[in-house]
N, C-alpha and C positions, 0 to 999 in steps of 0.2 A: 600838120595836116588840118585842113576845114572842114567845121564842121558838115558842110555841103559834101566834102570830100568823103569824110568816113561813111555817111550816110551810106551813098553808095557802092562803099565797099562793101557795106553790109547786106547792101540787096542782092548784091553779087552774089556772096559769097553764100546765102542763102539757096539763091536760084542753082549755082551750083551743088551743094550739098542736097537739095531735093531730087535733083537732076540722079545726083549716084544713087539716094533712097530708092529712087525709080527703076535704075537699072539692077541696083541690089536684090527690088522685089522681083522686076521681070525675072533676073537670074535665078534665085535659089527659092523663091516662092511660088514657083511650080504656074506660072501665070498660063501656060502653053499646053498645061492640063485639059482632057475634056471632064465634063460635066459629072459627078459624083465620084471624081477621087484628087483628095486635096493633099496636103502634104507639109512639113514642121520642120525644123532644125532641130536637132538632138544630137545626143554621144552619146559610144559604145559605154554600159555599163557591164558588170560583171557582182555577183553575191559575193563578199566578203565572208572570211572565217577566220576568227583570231586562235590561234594555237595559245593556247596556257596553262599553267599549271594548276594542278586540282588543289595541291597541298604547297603549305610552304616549302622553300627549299632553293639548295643551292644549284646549277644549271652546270652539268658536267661536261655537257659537249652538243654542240648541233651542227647537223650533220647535211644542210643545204646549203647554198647563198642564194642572195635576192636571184629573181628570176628564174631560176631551177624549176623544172617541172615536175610534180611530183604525182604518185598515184595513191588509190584507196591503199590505206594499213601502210603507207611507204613510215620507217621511221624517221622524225624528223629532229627529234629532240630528248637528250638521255638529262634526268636529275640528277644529282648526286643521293644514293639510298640507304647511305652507312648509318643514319638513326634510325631509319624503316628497320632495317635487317638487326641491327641490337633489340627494338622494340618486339620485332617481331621471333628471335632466342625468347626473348622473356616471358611473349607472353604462350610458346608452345612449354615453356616450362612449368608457369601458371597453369595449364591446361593438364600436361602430367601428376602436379599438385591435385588437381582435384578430382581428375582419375581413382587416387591414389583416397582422396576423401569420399568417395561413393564407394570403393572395396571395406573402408572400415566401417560406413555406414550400415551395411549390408550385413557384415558380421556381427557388428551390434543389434540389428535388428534378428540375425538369429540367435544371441544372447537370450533379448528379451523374449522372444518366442517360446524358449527351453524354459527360463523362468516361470511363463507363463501356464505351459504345461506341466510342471513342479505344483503353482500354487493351484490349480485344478485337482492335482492328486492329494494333494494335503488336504486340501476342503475334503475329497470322497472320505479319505482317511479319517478326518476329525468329527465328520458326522455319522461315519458306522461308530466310533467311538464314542459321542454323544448318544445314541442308539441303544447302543450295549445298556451305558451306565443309566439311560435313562428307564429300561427294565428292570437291570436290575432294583432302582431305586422302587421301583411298582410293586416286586415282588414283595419286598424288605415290608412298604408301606403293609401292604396286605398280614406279612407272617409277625408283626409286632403286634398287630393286635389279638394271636392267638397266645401270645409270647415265647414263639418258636424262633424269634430272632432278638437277640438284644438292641435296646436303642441304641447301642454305640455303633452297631452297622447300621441303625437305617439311618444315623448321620454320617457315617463313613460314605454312605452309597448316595447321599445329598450332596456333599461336597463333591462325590467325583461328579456327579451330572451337573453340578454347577460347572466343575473346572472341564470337564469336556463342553458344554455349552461356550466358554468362554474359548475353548481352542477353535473350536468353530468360527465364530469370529476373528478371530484371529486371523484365522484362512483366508477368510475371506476380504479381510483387509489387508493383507498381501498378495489375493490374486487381483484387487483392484490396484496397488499400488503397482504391480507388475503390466498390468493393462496399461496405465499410464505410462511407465517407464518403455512397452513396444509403443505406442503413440506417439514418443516421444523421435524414437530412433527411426522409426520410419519417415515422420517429419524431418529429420536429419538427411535422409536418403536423398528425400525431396528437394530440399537444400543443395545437398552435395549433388545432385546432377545438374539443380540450374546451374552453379558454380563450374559444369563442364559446358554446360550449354552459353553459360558468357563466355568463358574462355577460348573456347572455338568459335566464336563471336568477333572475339577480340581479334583473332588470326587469321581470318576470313577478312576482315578490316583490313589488316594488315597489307593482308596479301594484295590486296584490289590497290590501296595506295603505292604500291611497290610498282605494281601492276602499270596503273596511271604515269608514275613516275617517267615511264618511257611514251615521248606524245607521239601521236602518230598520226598521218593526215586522214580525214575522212571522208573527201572526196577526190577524185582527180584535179588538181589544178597547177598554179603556178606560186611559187615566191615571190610576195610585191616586196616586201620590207622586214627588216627584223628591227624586235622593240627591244633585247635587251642582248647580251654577248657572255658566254662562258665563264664564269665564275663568278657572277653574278647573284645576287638572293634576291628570292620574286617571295614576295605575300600571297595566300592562296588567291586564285583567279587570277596569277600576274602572267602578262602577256608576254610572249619570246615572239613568234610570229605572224605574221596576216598574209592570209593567202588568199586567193581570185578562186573562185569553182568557175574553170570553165568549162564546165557544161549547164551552168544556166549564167546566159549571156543576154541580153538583151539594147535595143535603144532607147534610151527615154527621150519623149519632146512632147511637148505640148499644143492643144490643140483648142480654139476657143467654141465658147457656149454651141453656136449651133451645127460645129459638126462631131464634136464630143458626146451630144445629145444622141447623134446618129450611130454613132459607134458602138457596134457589139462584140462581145470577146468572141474570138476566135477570127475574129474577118481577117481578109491576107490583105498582106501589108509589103514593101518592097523596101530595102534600106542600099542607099549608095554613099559611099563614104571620101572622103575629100580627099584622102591617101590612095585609092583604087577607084577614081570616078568610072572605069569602063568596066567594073563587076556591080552586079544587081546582084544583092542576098534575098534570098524569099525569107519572108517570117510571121507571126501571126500576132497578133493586139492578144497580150496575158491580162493587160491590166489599165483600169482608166478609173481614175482617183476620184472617190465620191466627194473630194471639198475642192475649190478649186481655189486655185494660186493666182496672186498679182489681182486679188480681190480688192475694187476700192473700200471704202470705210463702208457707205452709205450706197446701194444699189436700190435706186427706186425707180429708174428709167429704165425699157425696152435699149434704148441707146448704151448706158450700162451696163447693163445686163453681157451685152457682147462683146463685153473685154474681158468678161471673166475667162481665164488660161484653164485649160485642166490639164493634169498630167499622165502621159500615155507610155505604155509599155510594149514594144513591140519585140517578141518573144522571137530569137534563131533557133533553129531545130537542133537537135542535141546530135543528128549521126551528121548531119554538116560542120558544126564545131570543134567534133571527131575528126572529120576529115581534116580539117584546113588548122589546127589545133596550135600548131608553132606559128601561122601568122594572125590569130585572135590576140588582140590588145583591146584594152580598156583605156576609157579617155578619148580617142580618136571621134573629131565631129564629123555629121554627114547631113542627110538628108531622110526624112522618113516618109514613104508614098504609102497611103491607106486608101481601096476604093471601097467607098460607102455607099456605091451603088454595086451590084452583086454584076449588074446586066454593063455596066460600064467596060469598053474596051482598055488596057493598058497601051500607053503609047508604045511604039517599038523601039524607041532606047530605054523601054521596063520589060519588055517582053524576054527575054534572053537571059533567065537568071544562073547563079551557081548550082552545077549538082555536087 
């Protein structure tokens, strides 16, 4: 072929490829549109939820396949819980344990109590007794000097007021060493109930991981996929399923700078989709992404500026999702019509939506 030749093909082949851009745009770029409602390509999205396990462990049995539709609290997925359930024997026995250690504390601390009231009576005791001896020794003093007492009592009566003075003491350092030893036991007490307050800690733990062990869905949705298969071991946070919540479904497409600009959430929006061209779903703009996409490097022109894409979220109502619920799929492209004029008429192949 010559070069003359290819030339030509190439302008051909150009002028046709622009030819279908043109009818591509007249087609699905809403050219046919009036004035303040424009319209994007996108696909049906849906919020993803991954099912997984809290704790490590082995995967006993799951009880959907892909696609199954499931509801709130449906069970989806059992663990296997034979170390939970020995863990948790052990530690209501633990817990008995220390039951078991706040009854003896207890009783110790009315040990030392009785002690204590022992070395109370022995002090009263030992100081009428330091009392006693200490008069008599006053009289003694007095009657030796008429020598109506021999010195050998008024030292006999010296000694006891010494050795009662010194039993006094005594008392009293036993009622403080008794004081200490109930400070002690009651510190014990103290002890011995946190030791029931962790252990019932620990069982409550238990219980909740056991608990977890069985997943269960937390929204209404569907089964897109399983990530891992029955008798398997997953690391804690390991994935078994991803499910769709379809009751927040939405389309995303994009829309450039100056009608993005115009768009406010909640404006209604019309989505028709390439599988059911003859249903119009109503739905409402949730979301329009404050950075925008398919940014060049460098925007310093007005002309630039309007290629910036931003990303649009056009929200389906949740009792129509309801309704139509077994033909909701994710993936599926369509079309998304938003009018950013309030006062703007819908054309009448928009006017006729799903109830």
């Amino acid at each position: 072929m010559t070069r003359t030749s290819r030339s030509w093909l190439f302008v051909v082949s150009a002028v046709a490829l622009a030819a279908l851009g043109y009818w591509a745009w007249q087609r699905f770029a809403g050219s046919d549109l009036p004035a303040g409602i424009v319209s994007g390509n996108g696909r049906i999205e849906a919020t993803e939820i991954d099912i997984a396990a809290k704790t490590p462990g082995r995967i006993k049995e799951i009880l959907v396949r892909e696609g199954d539709f499931v509801k709130a609290g449906e069970v989806l997925v059992r663990m296997n819980t034979d170390q939970l359930e020995a863990r948790r024997r052990q530690a209501e026995a633990e817990f008995k344990r220390a039951l078991i250690g706040v009854e003896t504390a207890n009783s110790l601390v009315t040990q030392r109590e009785a002690d204590r009231k022992a070395a109370i009576a022995i002090i009263a005791q030992r100081e009428a007794e330091l009392d006693a001896a200490t008069r008599r020794l006053q009289r003694s003093e007095k009657l030796v000097m008429t020598n109506t007492v021999s010195q050998q009592v008024l030292d006999d009566h010296r000694a006891s007021a010494g050795g009662a003075d010194a039993a006094v003491n005594a008392a009293k350092a036993q009622f403080a060493a008794s004081e200490a030893g109930l400070s002690a036991a009651r510190a014990h007490v103290v002890d011995a109930e946190a030791a029931v307050d962790a252990a019932r800690a620990a069982i409550d733990t238990i219980k909740a991981d056991i608990e977890d062990s069985t997943l269960t869905s937390p929204r209404d949705g569907r089964v897109q996929y399983r990530v891992a298969q029955p008798g398997e071991v997953l690391a804690a946070g390991g994935r078994v399923l991803n499910l769709v919540d379809l009751g927040d479904v939405y389309m995303t497409f994009f829309l450039p700078t100056t009608q993005a600009g115009r768009l406010a959430i909640g404006t209604e929006a019309r989505l028709v989709l390439d599988a059911w061209p003859q249903y119009v779903i109503p739905a409402r703009i949730g979301f329009v992404a404050n950075v925008a996409q398919f940014t060049p490097k460098t925007v310093e022109t007005t002309e630039e500026r309007q290629k910036l894409m931003f990303r649009v979220k056009a929200q389906i109502p949740e009792d129509l999702l309801r309704k139509y619920i077994e033909q909701v799929k994710t993936g599926l492209p369509g079309l998304a019509y938003v009018r950013l004029d309030p006062g703007a008429e819908w054309p009448a192949r928009l006017q006729l939506v799903a109830q």
